[in-house]
Biotite code that builds the C-alpha atoms (Angstrom):
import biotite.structure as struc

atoms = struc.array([
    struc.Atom([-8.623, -1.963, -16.411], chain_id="A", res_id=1, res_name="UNK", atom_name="CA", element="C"),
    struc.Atom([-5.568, -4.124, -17.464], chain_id="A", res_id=2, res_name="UNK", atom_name="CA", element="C"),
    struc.Atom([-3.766, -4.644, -14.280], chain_id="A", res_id=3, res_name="UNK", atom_name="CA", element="C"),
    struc.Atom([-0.276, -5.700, -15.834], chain_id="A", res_id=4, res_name="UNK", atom_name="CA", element="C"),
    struc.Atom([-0.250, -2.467, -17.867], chain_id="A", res_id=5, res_name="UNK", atom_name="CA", element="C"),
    struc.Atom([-0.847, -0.884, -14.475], chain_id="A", res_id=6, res_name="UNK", atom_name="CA", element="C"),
    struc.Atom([2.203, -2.245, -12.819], chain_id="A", res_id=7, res_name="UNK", atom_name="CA", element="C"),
    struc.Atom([3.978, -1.932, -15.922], chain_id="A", res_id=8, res_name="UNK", atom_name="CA", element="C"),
    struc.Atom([3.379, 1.914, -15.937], chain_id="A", res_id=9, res_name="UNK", atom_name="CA", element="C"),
    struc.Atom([4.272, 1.504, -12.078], chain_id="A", res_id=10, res_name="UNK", atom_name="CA", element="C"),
    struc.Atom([7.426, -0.456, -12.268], chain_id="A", res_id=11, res_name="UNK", atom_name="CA", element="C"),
    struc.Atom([8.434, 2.211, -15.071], chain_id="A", res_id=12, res_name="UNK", atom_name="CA", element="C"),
    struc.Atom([7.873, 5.163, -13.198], chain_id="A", res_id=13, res_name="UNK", atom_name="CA", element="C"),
    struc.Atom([9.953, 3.331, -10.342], chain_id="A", res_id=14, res_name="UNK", atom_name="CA", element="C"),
    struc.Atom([12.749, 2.998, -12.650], chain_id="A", res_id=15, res_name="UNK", atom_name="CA", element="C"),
    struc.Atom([12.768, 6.364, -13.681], chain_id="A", res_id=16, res_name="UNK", atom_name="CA", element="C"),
    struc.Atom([13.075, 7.320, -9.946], chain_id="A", res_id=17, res_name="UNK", atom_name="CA", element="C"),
    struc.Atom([15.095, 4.940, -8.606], chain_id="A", res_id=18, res_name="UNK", atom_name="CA", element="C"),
    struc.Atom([18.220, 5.903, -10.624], chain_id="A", res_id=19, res_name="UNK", atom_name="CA", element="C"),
    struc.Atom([18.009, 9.436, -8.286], chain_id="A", res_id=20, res_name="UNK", atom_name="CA", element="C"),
    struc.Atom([20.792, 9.378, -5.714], chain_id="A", res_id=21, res_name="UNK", atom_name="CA", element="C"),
    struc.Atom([19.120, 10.523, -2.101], chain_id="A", res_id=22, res_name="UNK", atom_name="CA", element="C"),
    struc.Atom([16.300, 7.366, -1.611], chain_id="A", res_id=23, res_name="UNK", atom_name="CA", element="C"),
    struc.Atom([13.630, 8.998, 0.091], chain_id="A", res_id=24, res_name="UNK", atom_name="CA", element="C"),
    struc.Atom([13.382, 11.609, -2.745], chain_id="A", res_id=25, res_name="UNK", atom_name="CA", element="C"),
    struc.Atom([13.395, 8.997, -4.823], chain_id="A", res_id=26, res_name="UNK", atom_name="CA", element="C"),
    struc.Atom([10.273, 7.088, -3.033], chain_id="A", res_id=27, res_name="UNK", atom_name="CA", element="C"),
    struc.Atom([8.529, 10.213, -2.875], chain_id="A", res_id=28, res_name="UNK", atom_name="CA", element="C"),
    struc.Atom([8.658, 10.900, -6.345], chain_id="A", res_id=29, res_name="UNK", atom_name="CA", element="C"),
    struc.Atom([7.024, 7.922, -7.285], chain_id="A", res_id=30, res_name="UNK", atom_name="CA", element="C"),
    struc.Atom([4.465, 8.526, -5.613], chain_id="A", res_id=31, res_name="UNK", atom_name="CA", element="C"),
    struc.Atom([3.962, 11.798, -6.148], chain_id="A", res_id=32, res_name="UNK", atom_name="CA", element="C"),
    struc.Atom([4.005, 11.175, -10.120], chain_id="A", res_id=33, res_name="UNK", atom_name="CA", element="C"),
    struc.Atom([1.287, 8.561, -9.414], chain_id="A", res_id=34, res_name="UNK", atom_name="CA", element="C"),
    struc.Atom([-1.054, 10.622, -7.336], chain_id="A", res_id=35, res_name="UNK", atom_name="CA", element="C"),
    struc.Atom([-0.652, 13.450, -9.674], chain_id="A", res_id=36, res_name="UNK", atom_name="CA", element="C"),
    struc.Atom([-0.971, 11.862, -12.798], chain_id="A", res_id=37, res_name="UNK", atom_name="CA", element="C"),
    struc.Atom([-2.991, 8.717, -12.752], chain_id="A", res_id=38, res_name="UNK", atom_name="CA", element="C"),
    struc.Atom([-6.916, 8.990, -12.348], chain_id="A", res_id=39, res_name="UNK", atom_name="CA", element="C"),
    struc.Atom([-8.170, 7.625, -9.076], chain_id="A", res_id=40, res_name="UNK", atom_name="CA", element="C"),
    struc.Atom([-9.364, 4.327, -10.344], chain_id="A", res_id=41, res_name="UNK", atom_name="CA", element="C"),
    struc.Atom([-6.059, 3.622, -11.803], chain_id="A", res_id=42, res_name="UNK", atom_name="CA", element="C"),
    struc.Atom([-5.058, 4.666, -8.481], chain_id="A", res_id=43, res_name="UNK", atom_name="CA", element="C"),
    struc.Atom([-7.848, 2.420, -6.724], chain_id="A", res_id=44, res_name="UNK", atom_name="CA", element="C"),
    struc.Atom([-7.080, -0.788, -9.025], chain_id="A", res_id=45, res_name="UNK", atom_name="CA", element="C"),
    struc.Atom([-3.048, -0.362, -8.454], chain_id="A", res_id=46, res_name="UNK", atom_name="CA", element="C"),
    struc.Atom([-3.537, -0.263, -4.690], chain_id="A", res_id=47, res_name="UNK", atom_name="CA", element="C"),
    struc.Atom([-5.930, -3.087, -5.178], chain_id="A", res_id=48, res_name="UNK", atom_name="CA", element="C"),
    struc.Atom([-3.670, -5.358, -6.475], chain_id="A", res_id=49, res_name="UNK", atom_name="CA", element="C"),
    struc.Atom([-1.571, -5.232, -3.769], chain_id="A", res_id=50, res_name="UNK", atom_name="CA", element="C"),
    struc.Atom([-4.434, -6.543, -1.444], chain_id="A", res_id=51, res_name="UNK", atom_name="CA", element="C"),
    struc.Atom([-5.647, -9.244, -3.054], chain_id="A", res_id=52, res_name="UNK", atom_name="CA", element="C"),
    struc.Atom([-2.855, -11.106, -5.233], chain_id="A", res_id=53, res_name="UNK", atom_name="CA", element="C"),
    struc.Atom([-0.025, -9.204, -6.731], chain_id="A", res_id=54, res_name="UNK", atom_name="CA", element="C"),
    struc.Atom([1.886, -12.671, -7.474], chain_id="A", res_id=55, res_name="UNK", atom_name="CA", element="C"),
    struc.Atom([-0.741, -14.102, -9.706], chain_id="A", res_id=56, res_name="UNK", atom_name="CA", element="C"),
    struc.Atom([-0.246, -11.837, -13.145], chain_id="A", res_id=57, res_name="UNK", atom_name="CA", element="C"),
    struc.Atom([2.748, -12.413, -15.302], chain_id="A", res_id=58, res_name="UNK", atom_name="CA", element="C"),
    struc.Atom([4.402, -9.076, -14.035], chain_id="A", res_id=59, res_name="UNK", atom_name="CA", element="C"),
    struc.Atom([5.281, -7.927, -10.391], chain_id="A", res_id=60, res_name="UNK", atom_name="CA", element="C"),
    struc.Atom([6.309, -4.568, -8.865], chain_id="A", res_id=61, res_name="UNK", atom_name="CA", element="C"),
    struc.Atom([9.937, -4.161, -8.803], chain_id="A", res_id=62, res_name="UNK", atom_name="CA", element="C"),
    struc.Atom([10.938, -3.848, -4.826], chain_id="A", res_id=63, res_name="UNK", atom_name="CA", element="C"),
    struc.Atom([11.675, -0.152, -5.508], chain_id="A", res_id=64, res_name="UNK", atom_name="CA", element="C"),
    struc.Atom([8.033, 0.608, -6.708], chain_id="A", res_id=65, res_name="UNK", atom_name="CA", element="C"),
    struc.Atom([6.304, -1.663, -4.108], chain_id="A", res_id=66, res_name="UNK", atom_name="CA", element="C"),
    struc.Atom([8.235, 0.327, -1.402], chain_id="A", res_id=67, res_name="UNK", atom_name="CA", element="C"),
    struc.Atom([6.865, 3.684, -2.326], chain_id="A", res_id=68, res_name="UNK", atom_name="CA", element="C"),
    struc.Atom([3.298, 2.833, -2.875], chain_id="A", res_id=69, res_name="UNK", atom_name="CA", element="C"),
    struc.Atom([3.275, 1.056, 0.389], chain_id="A", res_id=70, res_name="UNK", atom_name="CA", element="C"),
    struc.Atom([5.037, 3.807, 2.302], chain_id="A", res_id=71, res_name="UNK", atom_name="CA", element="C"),
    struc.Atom([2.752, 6.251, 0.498], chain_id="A", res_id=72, res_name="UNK", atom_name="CA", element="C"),
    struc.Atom([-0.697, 4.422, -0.137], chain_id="A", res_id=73, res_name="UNK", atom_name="CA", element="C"),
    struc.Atom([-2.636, 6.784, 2.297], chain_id="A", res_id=74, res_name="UNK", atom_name="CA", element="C"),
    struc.Atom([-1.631, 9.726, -0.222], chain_id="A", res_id=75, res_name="UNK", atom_name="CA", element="C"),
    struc.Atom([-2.267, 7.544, -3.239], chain_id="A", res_id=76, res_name="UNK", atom_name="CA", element="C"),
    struc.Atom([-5.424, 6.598, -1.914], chain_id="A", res_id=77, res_name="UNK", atom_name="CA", element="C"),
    struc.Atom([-8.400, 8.372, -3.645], chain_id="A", res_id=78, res_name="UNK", atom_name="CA", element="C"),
    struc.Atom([-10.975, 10.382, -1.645], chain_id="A", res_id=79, res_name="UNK", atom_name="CA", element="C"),
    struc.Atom([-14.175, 9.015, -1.551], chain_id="A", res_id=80, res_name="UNK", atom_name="CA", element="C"),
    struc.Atom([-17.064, 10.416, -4.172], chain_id="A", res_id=81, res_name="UNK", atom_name="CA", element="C"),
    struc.Atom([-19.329, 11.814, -1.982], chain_id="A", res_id=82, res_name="UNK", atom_name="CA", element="C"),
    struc.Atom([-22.714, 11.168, -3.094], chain_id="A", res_id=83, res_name="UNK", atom_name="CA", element="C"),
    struc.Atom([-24.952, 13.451, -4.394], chain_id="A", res_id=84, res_name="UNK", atom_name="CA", element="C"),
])
């Protein structure tokens, strides 16, 4: 998975939101869009990059975007495949 089309995607989303007036919406919509529309290893390798070393690629989140997924990374987090 390409990680700087990942925060690309991300950072776009964010902008999208960011523009709406009341904040909180605005952080929950990101979020929201994510967890509804990304597949859970997106989801997985987005929140990974944010543990292990989101300064080393050529693009970072934008503050806006980083705020949301960390405020709402339990939601964004993927349920584990049970095993079968």
């Amino acid at each position: 998975m390409d990680t700087r089309n990942l925060i690309d995607m991300a950072n776009r989303i964010g902008d999208f939101f960011e523009s709406m007036p009341d904040h909180e919406e605005a952080l929950t919509g990101v979020a929201e869009h994510i967890r509804r529309f990304w597949e859970p290893r997106m989801r997985r390798a987005l929140l990974a990059t944010l543990d292990e070393a989101p300064d080393t690629y050529d693009i970072a989140l934008t503050n806006f975007t980083r705020e949301a997924i960390v405020r709402y990374r339990e939601k964004l987090t993927p349920a584990q495949a049970s095993a079968a």
